[in-house]
TITORNU-195233 format. One line per 2 residues: number of its first residue (from 0); their letters; for each residue z, y, x of N, C-alpha, C, O. Coordinates in nm, 3 decimals, decimal comma. Layout:
BEGIN
NUM) a) Z/Y/X/Z/Y/X/Z/Y/X/Z/Y/X; ...
# end
This chain:
BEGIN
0) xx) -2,855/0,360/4,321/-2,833/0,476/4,406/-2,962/0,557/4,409/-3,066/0,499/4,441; -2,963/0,698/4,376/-3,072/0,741/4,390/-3,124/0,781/4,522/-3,049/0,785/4,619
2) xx) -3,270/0,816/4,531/-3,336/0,807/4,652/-3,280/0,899/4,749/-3,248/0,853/4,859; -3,266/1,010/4,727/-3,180/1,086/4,754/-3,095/1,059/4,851/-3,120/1,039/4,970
4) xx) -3,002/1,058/4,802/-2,861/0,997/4,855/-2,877/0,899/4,978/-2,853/0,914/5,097; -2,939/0,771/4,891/-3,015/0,683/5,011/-3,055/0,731/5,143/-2,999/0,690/5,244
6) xx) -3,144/0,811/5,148/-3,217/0,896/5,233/-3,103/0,979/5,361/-3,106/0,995/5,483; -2,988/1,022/5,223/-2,890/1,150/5,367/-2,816/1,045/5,394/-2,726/1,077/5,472
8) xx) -2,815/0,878/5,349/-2,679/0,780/5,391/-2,797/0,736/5,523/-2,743/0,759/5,631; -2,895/0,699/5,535/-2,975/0,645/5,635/-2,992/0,733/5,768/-3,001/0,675/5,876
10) xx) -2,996/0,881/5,760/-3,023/1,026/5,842/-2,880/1,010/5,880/-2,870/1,040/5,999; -2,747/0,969/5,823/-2,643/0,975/5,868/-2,633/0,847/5,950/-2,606/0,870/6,068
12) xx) -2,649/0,723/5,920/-2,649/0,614/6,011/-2,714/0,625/6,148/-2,678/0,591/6,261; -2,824/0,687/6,096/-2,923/0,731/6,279/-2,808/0,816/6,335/-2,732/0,759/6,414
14) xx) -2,796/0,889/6,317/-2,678/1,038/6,388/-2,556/0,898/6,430/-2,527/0,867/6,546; -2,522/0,858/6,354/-2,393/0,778/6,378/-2,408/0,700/6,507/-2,330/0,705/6,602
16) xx) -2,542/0,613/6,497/-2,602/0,514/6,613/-2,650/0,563/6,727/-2,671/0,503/6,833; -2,671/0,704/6,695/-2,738/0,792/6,858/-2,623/0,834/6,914/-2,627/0,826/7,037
18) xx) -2,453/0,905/6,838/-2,347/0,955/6,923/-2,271/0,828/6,988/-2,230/0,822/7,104; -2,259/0,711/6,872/-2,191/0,600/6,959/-2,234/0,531/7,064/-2,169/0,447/7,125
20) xx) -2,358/0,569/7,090/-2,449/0,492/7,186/-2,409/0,563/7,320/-2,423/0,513/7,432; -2,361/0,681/7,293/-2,411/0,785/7,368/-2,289/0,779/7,501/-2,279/0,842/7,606
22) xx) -2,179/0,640/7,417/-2,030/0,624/7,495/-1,931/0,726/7,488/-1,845/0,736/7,575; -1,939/0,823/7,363/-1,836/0,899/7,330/-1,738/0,860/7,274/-1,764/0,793/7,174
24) xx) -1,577/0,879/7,306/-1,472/0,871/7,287/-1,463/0,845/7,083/-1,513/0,926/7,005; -1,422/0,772/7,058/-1,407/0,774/6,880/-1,352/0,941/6,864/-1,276/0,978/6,953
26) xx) -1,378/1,016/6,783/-1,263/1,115/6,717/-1,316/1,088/6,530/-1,412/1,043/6,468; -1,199/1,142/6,506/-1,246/1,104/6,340/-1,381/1,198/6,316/-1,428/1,295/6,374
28) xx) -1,415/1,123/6,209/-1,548/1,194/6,209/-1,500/1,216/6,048/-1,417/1,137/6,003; -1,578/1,371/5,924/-1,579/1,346/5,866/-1,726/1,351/5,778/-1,814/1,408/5,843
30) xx) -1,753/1,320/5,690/-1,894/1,235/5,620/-1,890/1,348/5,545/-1,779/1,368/5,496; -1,988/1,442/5,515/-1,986/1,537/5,407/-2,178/1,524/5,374/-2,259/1,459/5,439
32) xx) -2,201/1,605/5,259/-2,311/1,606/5,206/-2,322/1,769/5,158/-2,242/1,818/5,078; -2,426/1,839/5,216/-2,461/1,947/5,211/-2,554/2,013/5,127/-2,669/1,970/5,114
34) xx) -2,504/2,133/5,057/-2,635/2,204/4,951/-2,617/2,355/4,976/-2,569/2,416/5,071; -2,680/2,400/4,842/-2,708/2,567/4,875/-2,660/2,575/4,743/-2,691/2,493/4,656
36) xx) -2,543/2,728/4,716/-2,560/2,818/4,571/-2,547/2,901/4,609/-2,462/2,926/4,694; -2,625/2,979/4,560/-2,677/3,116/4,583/-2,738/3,113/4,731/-2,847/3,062/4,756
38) xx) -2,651/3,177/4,831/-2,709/3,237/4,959/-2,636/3,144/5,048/-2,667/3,124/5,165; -2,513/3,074/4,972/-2,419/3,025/5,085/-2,455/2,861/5,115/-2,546/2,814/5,047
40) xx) -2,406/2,797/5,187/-2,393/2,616/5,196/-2,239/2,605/5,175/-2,131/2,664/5,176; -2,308/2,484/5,156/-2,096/2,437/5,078/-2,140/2,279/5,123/-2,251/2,255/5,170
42) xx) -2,055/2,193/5,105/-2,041/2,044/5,160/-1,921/2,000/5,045/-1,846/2,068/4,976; -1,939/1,870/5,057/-1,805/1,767/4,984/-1,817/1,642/5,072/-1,922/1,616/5,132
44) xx) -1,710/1,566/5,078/-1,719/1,451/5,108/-1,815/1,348/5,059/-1,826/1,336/4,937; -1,856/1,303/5,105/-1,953/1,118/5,057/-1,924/1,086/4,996/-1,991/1,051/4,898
46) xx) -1,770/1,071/5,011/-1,696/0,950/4,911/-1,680/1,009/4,795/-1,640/0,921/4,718; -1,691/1,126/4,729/-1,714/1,174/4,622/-1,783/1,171/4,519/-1,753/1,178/4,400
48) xx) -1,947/1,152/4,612/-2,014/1,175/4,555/-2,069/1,015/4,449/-2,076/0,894/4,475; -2,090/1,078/4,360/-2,162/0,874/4,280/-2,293/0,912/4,285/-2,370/0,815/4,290
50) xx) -2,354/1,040/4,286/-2,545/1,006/4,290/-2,564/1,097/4,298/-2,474/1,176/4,269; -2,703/1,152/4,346/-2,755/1,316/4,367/-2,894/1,304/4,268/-2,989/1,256/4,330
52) xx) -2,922/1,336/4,135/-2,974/1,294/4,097/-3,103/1,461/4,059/-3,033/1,563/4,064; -3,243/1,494/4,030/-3,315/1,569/4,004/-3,225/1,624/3,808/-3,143/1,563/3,741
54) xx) -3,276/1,718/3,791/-3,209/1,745/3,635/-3,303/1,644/3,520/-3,412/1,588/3,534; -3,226/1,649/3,428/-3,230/1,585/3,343/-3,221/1,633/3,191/-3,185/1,751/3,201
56) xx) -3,238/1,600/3,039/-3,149/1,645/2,965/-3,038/1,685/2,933/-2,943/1,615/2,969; -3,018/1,776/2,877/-2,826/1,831/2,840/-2,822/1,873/2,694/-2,884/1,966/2,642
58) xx) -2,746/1,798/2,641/-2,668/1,911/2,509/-2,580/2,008/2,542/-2,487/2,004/2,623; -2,624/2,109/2,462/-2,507/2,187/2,452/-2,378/2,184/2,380/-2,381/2,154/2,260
60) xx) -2,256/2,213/2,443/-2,125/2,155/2,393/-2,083/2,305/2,330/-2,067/2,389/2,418; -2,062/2,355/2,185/-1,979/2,454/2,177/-1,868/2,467/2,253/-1,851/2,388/2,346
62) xx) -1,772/2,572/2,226/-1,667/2,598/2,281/-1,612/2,564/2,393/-1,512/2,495/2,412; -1,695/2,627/2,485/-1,661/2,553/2,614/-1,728/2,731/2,718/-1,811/2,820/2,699
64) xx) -1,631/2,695/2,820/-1,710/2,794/2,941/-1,806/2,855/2,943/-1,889/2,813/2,862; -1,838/2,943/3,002/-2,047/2,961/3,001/-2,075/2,876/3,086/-2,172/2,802/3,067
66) xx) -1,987/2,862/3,217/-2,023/2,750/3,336/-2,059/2,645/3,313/-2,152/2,594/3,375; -1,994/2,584/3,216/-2,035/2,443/3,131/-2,151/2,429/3,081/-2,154/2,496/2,978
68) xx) -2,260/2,371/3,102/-2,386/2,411/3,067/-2,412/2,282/2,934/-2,506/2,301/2,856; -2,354/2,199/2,922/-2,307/2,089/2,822/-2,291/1,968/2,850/-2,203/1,965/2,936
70) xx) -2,337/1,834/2,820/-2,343/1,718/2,863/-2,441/1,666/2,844/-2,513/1,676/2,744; -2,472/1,550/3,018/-2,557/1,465/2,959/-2,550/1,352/3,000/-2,483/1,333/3,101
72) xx) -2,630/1,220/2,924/-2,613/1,096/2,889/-2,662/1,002/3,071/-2,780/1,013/3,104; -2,603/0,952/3,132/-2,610/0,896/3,259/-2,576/0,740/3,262/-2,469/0,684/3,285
74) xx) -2,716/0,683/3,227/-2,705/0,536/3,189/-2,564/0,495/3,093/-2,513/0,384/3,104; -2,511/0,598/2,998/-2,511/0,547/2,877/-2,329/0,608/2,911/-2,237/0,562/2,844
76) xx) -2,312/0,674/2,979/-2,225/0,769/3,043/-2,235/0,872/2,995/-2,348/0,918/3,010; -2,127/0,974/2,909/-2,211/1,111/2,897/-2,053/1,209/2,989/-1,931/1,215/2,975
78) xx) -2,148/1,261/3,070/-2,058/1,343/3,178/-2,099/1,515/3,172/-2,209/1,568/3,186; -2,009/1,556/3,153/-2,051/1,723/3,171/-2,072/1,797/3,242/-1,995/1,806/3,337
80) xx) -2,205/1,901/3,232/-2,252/1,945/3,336/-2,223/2,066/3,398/-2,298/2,146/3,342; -2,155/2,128/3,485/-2,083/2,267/3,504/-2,189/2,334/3,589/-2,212/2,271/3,693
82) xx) -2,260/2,442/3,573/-2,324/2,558/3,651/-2,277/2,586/3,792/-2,267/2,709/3,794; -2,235/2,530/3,941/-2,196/2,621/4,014/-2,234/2,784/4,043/-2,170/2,868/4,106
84) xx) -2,314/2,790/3,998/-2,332/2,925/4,039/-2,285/3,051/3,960/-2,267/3,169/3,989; -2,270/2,967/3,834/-2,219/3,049/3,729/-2,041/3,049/3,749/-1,963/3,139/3,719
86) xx) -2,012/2,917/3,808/-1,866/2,869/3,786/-1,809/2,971/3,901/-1,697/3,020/3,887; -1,897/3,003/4,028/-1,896/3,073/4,122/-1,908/3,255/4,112/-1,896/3,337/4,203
88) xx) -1,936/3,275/3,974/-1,984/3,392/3,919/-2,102/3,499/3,997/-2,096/3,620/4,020; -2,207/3,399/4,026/-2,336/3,422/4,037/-2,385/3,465/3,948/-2,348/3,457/3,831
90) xx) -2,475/3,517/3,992/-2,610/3,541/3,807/-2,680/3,367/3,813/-2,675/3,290/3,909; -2,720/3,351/3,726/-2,755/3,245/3,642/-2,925/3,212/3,720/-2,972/3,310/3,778
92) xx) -2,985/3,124/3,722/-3,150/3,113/3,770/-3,168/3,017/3,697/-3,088/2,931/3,659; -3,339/3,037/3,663/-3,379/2,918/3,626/-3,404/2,770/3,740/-3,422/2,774/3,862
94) xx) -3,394/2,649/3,650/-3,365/2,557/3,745/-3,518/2,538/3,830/-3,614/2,591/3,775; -3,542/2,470/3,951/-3,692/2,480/3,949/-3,665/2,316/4,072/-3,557/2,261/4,093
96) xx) -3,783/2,282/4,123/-3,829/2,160/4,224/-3,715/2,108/4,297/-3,677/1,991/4,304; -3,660/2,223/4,359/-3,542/2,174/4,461/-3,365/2,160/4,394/-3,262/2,122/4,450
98) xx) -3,389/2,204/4,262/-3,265/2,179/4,156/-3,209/2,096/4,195/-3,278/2,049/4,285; -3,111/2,035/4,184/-3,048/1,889/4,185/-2,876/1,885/4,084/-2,793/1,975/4,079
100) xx) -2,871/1,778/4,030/-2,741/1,728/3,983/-2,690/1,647/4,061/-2,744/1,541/4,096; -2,547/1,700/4,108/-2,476/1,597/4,201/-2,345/1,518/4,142/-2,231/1,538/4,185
102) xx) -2,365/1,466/4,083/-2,278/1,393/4,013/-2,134/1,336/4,087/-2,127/1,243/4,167; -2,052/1,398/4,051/-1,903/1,426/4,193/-1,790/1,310/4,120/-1,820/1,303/4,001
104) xx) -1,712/1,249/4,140/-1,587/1,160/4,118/-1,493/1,173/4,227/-1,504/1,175/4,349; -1,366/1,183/4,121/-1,256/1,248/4,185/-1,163/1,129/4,102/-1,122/1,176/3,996
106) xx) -1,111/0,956/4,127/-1,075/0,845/4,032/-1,110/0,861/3,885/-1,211/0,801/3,847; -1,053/0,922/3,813/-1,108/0,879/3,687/-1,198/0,970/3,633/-1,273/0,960/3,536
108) xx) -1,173/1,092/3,743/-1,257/1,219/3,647/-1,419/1,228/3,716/-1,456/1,180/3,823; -1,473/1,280/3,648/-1,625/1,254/3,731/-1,664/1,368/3,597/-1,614/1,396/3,487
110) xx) -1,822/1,428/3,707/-1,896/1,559/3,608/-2,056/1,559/3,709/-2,095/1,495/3,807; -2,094/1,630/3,651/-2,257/1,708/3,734/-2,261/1,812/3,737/-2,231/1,883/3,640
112) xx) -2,312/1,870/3,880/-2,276/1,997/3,900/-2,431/2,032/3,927/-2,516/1,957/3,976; -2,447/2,157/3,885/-2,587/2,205/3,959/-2,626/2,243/4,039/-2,687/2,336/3,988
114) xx) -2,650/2,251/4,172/-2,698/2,282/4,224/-2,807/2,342/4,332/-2,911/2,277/4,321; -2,815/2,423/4,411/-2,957/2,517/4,395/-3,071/2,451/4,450/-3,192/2,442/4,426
116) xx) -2,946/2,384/4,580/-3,086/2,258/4,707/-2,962/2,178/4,733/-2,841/2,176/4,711; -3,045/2,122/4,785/-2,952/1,945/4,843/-3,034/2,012/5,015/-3,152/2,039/5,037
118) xx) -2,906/2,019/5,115/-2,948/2,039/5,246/-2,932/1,870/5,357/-3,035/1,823/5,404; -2,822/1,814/5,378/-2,811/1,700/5,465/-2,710/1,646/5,494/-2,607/1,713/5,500
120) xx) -2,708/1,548/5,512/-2,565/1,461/5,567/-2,546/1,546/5,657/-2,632/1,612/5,714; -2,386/1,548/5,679/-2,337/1,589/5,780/-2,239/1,566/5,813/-2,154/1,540/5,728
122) xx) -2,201/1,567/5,979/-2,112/1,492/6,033/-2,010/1,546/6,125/-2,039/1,544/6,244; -1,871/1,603/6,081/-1,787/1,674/6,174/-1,700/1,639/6,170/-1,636/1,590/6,076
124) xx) -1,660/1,669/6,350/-1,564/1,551/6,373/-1,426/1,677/6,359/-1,439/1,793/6,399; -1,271/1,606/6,279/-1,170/1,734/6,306/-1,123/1,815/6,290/-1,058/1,878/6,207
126) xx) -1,199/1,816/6,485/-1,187/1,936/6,550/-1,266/2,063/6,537/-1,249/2,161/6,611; -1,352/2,056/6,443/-1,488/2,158/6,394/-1,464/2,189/6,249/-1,519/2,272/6,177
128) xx) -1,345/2,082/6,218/-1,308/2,159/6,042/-1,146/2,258/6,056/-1,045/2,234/6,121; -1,178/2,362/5,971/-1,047/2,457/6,028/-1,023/2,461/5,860/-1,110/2,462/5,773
130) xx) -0,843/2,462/5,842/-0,783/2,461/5,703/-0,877/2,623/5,622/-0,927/2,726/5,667; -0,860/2,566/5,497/-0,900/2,748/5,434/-0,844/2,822/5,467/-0,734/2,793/5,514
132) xx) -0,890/2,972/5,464/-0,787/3,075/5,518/-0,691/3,126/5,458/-0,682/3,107/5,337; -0,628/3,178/5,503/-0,472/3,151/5,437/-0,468/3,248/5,331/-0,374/3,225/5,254
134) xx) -0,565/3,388/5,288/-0,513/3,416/5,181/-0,593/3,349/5,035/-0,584/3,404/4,925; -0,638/3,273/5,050/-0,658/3,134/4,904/-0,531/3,080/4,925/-0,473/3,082/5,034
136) xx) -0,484/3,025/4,807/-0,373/2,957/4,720/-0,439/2,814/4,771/-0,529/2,767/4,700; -0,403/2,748/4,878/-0,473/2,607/4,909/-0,454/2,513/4,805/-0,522/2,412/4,790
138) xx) -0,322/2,566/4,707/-0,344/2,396/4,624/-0,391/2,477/4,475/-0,389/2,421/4,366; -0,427/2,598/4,494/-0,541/2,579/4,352/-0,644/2,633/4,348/-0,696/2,643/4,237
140) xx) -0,728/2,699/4,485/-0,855/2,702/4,530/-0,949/2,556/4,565/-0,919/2,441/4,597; -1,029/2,602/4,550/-1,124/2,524/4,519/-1,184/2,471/4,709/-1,267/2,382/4,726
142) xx) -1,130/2,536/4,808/-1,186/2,525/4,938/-1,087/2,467/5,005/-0,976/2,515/5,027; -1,145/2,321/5,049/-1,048/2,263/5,123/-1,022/2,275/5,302/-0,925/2,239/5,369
144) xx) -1,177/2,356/5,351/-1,177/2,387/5,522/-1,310/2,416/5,467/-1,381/2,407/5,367; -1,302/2,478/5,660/-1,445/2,575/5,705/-1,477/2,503/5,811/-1,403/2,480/5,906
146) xx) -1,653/2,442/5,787/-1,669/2,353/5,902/-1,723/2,443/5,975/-1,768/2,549/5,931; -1,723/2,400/6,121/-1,792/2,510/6,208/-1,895/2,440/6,279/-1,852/2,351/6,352
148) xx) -2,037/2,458/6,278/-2,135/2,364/6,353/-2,190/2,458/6,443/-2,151/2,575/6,435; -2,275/2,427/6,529/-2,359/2,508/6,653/-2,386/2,668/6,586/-2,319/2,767/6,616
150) xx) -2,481/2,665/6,506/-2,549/2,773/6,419/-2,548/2,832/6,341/-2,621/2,926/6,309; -2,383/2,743/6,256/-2,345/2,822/6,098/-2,197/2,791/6,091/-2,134/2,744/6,185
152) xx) -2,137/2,824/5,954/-2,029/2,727/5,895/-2,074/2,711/5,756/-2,171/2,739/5,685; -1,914/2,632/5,743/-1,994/2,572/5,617/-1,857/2,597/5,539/-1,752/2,628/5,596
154) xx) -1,874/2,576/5,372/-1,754/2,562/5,327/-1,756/2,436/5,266/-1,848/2,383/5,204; -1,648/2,395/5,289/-1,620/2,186/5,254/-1,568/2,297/5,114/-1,544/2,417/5,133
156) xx) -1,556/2,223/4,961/-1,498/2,204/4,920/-1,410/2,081/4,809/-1,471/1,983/4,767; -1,298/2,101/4,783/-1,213/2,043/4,678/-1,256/1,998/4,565/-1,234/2,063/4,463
158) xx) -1,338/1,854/4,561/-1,383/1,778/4,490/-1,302/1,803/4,362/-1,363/1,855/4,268; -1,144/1,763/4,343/-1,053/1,719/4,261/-1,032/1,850/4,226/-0,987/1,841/4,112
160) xx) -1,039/2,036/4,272/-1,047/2,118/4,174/-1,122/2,171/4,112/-1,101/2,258/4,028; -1,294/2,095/4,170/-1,399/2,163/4,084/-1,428/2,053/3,944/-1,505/2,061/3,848
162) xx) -1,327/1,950/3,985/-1,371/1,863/3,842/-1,202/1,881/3,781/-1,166/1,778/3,724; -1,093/1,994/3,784/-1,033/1,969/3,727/-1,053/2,072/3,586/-1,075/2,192/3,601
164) xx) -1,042/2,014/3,458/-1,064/2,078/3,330/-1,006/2,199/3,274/-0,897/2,181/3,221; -1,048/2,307/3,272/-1,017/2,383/3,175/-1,081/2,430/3,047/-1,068/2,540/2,994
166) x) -1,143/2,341/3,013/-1,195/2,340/2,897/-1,144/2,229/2,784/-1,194/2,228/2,672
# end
């Protein structure tokens, strides 16, 4: 597990051990992991994720997307790497310190995505996640809810349509 990851699973255990302490009622809670593309934050579930790893090597794959930035070799794994920001139709940046590959699994399908920063575990319970809004196509947009926290929102999205293939 990279350090990473480690790090937002431990920041999430403290949060976990300070609200239950605190004698609050259970409500579901859900486990997400937070970054930046472009200007916005976006989240996915935990259970998604297999590693948050710094960049690495990539080949380039002809015939494929521009988003597709190519594949690369992950302890002997070779998984392909898709641009969010490009997939998002951003302009393109070079990668730099706070880069990260988040390597996402959805059962059999799994990829690395780029993204701009890795922000924090995070933890909402519910009642603070609201469905996408209704004019996205919910079962072939990519946004599964809008979390709402003290200071921002966030957009959760759809693990299983950013790794589904069109290439």
């Amino acid at each position: 597990m990279s350090e990473q990851l480690e790090q937002v699973l431990k920041n999430q255990q403290r949060q976990m051990d300070g609200e239950l302490g605190k004698g609050q009622q259970e409500e579901n809670i859900t486990q997400l992991v937070g970054f930046i593309v472009g200007e916005e934050e976006y989240a996915i579930p935990i259970l998604n994720i297999q590693e948050i790893i710094k960049p690495i090597e990539y080949t380039r794959v002809p015939s494929t997307p521009g988003y597709v930035l190519g594949a690369f070799n992950l302890r002997g794994n070779v998984i392909p790497l898709i641009d969010l920001r490009m997939k998002f139709n951003l302009p393109s940046q070079n990668q730099n310190e706070e880069t990260r590959y988040i390597v996402m699994k959805d059962g059999e399908n799994i990829a690395g995505f780029v993204i701009d920063k890795l922000t924090e575990a995070i933890r909402l319970k519910d009642s603070q996640i609201e469905p996408a809004p209704e004019t996205l196509h919910k079962e072939q947009g990519t946004i599964s809810g809008i979390g709402k926290r003290e200071d921002s929102i966030l957009t959760i999205l759809r693990v299983e349509a950013l790794l589904k293939r069109s290439f």
